[in-house]
N, C-alpha and C positions, 0 to 999 in steps of 0.2 A: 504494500500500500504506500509506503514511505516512496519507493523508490519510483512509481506512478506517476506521486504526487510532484517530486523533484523533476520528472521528464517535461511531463505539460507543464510546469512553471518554468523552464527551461525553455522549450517551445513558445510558451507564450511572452519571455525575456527577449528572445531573437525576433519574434513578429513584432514588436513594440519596437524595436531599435530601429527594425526599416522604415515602421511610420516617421522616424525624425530625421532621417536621411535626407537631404534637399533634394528638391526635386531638379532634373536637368532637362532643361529650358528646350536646349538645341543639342540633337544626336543625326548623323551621316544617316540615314537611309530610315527616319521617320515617317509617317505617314505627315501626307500634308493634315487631316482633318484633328491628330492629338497637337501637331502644333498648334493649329491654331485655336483649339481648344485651352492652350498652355500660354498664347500669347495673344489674349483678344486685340489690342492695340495694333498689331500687322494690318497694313494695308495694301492691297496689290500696287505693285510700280511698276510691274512692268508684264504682257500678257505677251504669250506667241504660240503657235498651235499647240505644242506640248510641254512648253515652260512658262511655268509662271514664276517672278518675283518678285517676293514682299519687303515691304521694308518697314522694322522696327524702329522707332528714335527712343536710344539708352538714356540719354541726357540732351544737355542742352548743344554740347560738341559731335557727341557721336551718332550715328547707325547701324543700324544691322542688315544688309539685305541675303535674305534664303531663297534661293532657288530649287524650285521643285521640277522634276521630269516626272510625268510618269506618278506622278502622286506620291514621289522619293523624294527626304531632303537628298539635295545632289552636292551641295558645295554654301557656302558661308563668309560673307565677308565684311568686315568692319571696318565702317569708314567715316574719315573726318570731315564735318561740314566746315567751309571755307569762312575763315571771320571776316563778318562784313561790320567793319567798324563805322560807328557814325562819322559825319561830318562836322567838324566844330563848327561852332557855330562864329558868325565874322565879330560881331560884339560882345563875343565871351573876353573876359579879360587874360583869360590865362592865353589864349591864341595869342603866339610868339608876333601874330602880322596885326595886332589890334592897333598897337600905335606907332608901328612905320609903315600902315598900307596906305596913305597917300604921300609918302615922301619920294617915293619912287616915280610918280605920275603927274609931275609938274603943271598939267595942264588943267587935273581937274581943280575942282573948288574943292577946301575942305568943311566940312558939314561943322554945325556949330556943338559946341559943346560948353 
């Protein structure tokens, strides 16, 4: 009876363990329908008769694009979105051109201040 008891608590110590295991997001030769199950936020980018691919945003730099064939992930690539820095603004003071940008242009008036 002892020793019963020790197997299924044994049993039931290893089935508990896998429940806290992370789960993995993206695996080579998944079905498309648990990804997207795993990752509702995919959106298609791109469609062609037998490949599709989606594309995740990880953060505010990165993505994920998954291509599937075939209803297979086939491949995975992550990539950096290009910083598109604002424009200073011309009457910010910290802009290095606030107070020599009509020294340079003789001709025009300068604005009153």
């Amino acid at each position: 009876m002892i020793k019963k008891l020790g197997i299924l608590s044994l049993i039931f110590l290893m089935g508990s363990c896998t429940l806290f295991q992370p789960r993995i997001p993206y695996q080579l030769g998944m079905s498309e329908s648990k990804f997207l199950r795993q990752n509702k936020d995919a959106v298609i980018s791109q469609l062609n008769n037998e490949k599709k691919v989606y594309r995740i945003n990880k953060d505010e730099r990165f993505y994920l694009l998954a291509t599937f064939e075939n209803d297979e992930l086939v491949s995975l690539e992550e990539k950096e979105l290009a910083p598109q820095w604002p424009q200073q603004r011309i009457m910010d003071p910290n802009n290095p051109d606030y107070n020599n940008r009509y020294q340079n242009q003789p001709n025009q008036e300068r604005p009153n201040r």
